[in-house]
MITOR-165390 format. One record per residue: residue in one letter; y, z negated, x of N, C-alpha, C in turn. Coordinates in steps of 0.05 Angstrom, whole numbers, plus 5000, padded with zeros to 4 digits. Each point is the difference from the previous one (the first is absolute). Layout:
N
+----+------+------+------+------+------+------+------+------+------+
: aa :  n_y :  n_z :  n_x : ca_y : ca_z : ca_x :  c_y :  c_z :  c_x :
+----+------+------+------+------+------+------+------+------+------+
:  A :    Y :    Z :    X :    Y :    Z :    X :    Y :    Z :    X :
...
+----+------+------+------+------+------+------+------+------+------+
This chain:
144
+----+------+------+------+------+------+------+------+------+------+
: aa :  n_y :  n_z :  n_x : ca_y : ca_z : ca_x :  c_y :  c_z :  c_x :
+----+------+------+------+------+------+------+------+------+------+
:  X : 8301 : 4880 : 0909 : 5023 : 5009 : 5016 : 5022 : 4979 : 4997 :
:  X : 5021 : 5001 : 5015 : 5020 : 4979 : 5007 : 5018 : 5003 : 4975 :
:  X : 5010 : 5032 : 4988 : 5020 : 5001 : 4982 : 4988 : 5023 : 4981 :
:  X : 5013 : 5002 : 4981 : 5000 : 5027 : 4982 : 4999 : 5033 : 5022 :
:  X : 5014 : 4998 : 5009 : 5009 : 5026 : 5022 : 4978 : 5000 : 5019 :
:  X : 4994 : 4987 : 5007 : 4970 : 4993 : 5019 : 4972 : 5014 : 4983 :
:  X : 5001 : 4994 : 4986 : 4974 : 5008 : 4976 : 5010 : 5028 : 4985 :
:  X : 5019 : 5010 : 4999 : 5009 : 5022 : 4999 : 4985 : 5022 : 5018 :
:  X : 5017 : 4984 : 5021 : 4988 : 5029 : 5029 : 4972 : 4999 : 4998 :
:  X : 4982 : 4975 : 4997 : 4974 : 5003 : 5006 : 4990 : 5022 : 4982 :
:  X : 5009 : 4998 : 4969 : 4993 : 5013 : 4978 : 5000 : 5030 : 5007 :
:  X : 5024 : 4998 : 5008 : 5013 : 5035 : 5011 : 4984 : 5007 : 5017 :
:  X : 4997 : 4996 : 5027 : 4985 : 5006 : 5025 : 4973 : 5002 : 4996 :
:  X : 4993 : 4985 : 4987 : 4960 : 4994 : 5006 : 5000 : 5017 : 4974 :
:  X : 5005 : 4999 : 4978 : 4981 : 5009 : 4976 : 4996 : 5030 : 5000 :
:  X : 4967 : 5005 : 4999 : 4984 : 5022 : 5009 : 4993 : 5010 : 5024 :
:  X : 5010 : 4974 : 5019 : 4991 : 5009 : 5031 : 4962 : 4995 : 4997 :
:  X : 4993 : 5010 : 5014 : 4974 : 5002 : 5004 : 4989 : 4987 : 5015 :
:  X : 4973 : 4980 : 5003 : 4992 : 4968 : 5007 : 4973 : 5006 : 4999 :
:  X : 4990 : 5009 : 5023 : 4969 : 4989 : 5003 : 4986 : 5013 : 4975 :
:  X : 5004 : 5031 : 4993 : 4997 : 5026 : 4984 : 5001 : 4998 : 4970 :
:  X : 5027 : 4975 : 4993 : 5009 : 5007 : 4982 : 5029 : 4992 : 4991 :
:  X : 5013 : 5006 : 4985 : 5023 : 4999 : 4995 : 5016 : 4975 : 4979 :
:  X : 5027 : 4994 : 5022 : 5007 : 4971 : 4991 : 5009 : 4993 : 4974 :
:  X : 4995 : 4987 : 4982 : 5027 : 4997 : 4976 : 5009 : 4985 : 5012 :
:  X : 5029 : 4991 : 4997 : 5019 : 4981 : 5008 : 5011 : 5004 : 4972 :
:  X : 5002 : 4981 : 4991 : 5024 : 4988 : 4972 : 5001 : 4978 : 5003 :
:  X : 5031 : 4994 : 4984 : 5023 : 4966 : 5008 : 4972 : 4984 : 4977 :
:  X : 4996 : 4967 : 5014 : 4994 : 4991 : 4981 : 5009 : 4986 : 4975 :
:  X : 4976 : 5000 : 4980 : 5017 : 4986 : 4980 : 5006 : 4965 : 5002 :
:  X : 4990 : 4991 : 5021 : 4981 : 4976 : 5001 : 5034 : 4987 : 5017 :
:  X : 5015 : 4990 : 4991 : 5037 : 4980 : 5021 : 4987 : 4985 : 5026 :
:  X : 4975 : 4995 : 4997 : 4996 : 4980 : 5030 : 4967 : 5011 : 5002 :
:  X : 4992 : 4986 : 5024 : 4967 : 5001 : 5018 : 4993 : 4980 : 4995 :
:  X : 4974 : 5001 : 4987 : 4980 : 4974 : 5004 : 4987 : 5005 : 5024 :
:  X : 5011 : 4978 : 5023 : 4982 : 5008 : 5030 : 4969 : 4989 : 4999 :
:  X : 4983 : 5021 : 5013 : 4968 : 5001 : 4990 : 4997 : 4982 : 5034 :
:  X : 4976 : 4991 : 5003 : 4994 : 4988 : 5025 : 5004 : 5016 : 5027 :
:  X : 4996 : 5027 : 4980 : 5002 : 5024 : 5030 : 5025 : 5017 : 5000 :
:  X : 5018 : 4980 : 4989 : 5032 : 5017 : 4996 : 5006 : 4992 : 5026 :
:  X : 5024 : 5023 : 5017 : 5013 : 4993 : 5019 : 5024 : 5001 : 4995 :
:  X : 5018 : 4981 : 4999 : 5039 : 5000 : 5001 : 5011 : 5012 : 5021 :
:  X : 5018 : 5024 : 4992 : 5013 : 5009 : 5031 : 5031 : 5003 : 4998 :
:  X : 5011 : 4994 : 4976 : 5023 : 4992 : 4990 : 5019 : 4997 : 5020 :
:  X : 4995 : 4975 : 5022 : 5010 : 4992 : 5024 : 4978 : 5004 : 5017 :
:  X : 4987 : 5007 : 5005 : 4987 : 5016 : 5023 : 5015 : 5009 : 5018 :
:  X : 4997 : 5005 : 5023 : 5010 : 5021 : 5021 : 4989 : 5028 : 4999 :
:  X : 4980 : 4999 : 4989 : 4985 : 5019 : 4998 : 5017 : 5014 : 4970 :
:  X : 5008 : 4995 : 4985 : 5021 : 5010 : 4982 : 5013 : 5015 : 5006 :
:  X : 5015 : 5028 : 4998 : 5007 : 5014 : 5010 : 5036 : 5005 : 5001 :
:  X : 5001 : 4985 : 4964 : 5037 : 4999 : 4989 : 4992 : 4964 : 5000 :
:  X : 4987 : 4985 : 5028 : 5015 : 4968 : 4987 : 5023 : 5006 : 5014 :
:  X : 5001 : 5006 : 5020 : 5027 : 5008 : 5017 : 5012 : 5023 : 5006 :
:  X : 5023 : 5001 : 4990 : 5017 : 5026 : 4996 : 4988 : 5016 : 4986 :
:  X : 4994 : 5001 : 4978 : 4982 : 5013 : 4982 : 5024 : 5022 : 4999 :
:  X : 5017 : 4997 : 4996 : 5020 : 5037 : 4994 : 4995 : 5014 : 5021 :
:  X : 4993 : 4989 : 5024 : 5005 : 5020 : 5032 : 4971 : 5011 : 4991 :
:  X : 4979 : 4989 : 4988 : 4971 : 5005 : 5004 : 4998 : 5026 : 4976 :
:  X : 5016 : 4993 : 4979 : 4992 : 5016 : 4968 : 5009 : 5027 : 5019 :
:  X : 5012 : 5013 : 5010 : 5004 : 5030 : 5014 : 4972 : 5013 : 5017 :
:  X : 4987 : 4976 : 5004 : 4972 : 5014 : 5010 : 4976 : 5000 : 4983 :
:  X : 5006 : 4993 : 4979 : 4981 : 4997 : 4969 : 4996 : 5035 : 4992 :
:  X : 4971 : 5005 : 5006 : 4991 : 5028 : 4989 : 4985 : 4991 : 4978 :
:  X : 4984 : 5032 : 4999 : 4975 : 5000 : 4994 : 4983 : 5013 : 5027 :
:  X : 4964 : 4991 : 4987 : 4987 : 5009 : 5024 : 5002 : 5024 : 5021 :
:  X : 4993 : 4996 : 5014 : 5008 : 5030 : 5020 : 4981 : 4995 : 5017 :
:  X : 4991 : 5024 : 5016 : 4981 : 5003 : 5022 : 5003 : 4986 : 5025 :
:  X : 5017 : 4982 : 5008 : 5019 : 4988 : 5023 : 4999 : 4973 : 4984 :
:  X : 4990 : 4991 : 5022 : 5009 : 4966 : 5003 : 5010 : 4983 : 5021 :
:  X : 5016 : 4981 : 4999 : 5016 : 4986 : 5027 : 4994 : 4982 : 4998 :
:  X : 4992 : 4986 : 5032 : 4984 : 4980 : 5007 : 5024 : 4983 : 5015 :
:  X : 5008 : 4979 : 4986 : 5013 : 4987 : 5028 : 4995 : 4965 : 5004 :
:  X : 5008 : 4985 : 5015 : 4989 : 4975 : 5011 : 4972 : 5007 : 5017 :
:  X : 4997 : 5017 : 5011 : 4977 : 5016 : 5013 : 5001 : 4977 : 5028 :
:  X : 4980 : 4991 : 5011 : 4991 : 4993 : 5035 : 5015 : 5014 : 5016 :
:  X : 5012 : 4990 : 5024 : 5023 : 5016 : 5014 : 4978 : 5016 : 5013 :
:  X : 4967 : 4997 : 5009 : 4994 : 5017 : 5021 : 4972 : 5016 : 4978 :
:  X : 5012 : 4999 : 4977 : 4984 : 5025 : 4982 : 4999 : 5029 : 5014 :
:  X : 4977 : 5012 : 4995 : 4992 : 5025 : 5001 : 5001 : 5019 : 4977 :
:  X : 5005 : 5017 : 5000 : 4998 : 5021 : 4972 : 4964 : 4997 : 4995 :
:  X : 4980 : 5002 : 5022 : 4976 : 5002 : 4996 : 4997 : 4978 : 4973 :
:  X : 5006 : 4971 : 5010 : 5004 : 4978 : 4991 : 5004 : 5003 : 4972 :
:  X : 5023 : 5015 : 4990 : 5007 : 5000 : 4978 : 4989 : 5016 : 4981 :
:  X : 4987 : 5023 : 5012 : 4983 : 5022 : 4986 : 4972 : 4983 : 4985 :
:  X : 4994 : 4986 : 5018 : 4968 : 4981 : 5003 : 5001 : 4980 : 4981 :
:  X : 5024 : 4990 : 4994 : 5002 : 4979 : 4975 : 5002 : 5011 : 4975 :
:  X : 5011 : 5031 : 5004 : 5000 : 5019 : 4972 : 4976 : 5015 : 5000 :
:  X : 4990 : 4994 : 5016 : 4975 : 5027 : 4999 : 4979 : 4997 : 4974 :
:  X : 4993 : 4981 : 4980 : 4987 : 5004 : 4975 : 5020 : 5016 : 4981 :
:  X : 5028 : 5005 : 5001 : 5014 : 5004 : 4984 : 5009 : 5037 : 5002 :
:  X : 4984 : 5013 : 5012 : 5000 : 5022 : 4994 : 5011 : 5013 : 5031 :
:  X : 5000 : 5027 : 5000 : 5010 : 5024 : 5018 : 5039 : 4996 : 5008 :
:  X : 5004 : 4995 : 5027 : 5025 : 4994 : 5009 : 5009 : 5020 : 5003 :
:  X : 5012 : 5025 : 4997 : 5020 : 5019 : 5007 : 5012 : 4995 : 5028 :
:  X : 5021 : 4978 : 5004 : 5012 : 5000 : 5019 : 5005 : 4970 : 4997 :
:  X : 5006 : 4979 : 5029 : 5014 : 4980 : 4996 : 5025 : 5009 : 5026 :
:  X : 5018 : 4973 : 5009 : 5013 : 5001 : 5015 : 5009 : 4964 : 5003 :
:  X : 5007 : 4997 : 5022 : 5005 : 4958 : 4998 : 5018 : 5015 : 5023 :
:  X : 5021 : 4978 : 4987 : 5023 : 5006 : 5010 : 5016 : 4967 : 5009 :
:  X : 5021 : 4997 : 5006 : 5022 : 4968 : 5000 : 5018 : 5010 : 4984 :
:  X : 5013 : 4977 : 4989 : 5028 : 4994 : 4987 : 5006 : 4975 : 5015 :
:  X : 5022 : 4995 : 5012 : 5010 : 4977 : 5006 : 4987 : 4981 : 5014 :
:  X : 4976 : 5009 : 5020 : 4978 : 4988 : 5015 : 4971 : 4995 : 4972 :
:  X : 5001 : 5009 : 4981 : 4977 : 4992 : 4985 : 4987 : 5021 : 5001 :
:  X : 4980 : 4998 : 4999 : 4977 : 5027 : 4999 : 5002 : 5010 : 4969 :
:  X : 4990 : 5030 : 4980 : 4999 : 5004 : 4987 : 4983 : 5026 : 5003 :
:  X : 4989 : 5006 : 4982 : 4982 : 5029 : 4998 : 5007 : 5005 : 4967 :
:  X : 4997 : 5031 : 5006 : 4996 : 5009 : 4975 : 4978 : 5007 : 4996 :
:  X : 4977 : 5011 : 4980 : 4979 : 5010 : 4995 : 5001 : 5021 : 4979 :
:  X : 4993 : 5029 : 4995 : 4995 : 5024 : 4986 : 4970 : 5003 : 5001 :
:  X : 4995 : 4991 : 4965 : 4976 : 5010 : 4985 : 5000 : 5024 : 4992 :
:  X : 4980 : 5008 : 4995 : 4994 : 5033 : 4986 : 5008 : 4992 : 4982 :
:  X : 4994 : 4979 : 4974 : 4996 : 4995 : 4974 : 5031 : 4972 : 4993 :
:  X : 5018 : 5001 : 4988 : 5009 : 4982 : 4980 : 4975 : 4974 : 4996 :
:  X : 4977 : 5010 : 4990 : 4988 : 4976 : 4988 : 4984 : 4994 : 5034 :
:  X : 4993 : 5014 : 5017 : 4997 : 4976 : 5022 : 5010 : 4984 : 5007 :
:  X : 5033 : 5009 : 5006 : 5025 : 4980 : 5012 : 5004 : 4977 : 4988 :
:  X : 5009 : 5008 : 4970 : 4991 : 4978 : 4977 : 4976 : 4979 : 5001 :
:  X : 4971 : 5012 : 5006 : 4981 : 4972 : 5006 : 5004 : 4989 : 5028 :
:  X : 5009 : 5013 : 5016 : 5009 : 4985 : 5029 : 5022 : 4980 : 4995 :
:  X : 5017 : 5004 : 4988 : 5017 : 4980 : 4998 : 4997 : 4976 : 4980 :
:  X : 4985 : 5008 : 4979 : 4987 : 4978 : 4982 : 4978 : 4986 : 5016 :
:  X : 4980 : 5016 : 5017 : 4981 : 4981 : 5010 : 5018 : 4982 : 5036 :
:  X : 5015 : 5015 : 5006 : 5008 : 4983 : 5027 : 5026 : 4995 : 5005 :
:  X : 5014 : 4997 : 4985 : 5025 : 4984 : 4990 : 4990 : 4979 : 5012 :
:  X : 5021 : 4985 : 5012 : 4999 : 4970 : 5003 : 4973 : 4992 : 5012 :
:  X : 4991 : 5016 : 5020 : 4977 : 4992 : 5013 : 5002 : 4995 : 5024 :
:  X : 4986 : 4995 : 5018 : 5006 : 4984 : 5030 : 4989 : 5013 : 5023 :
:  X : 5018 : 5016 : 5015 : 4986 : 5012 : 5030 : 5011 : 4987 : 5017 :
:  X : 4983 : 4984 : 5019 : 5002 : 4990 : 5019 : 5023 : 4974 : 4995 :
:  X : 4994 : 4986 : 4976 : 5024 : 4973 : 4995 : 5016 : 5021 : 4987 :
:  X : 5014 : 5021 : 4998 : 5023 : 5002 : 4985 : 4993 : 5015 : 4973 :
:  X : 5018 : 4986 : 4979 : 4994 : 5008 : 4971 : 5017 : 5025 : 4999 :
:  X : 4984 : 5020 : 5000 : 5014 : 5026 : 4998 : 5017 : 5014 : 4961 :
:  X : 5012 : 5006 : 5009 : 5005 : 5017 : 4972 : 5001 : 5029 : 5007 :
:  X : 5002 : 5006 : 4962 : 4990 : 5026 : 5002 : 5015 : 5011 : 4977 :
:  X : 5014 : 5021 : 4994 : 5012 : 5009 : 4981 : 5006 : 5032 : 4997 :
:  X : 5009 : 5017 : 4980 : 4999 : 5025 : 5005 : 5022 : 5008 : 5001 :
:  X : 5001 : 5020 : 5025 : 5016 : 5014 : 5000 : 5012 : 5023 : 4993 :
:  X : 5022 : 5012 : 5000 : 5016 : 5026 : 4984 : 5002 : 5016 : 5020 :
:  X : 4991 : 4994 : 5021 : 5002 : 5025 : 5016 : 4975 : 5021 : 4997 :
:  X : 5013 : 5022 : 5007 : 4972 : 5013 : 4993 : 4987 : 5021 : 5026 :
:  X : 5001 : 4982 : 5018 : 4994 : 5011 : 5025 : 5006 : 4991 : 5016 :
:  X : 4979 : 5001 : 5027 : 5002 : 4976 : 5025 : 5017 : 5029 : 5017 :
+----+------+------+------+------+------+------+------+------+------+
């Protein structure tokens, strides 16, 4: 993580969320720096980073898991079908809805399960429909 407060929330939020049928430890490490392994990725300055920019505006949408996830950088002529079909290994959809903000497309998605939503966003985070690198994060709403 970028700071002390960063590794905080992770600690807070994730520890004991549930991961592919079992449950997370999260504790700070003891270890001041990373020895990067061949298959380490840096996201430090990434875009894909979520506090490299305006990290205070972002920390207010920092949960824990929830049955709801928000999709945005979505293809302007996405389908909900579309979006169901890229989640479809990741369990039973409740409800979605794809909506605009400001001309960008966005959908939300409602799992039955916490730990589905959770492997949907760990497995398709930062993945690619149609050229655009979508994100994916959870939301606090609790209903479409």
């Amino acid at each position: 993580m970028g700071d002390g407060f960063q590794a905080e929330l992770v600690v807070h939020f994730l520890k004991g969320a549930m991961l592919f049928g079992k449950r997370m430890k999260v504790n700070f490490s003891k270890h001041p720096t990373i020895t990067a392994a061949p298959d380490t990725h840096e996201y430090q300055n990434s875009n894909l980073n979520r506090f490299y920019r305006n990290a205070v505006k972002n920390y207010r949408y920092c949960c824990s898991p929830t049955k709801m996830i928000h999709f945005s950088f979505l293809p302007q002529d996405i389908t909900e079908e579309e979006i169901v079909a890229h989640l479809e290994e990741h369990g039973a959809k409740v409800n979605t809805k794809l909506f605009e903000v400001n001309g960008k497309k966005q959908a939300l998605i409602m799992f039955e399960t916490e730990e589905q939503a959770t492997e949907a966003l760990v497995c398709k985070h930062a993945t690619t429909i149609d050229w655009s690198v979508i994100r994916i994060s959870f939301s606090q709403l609790q209903t479409i």
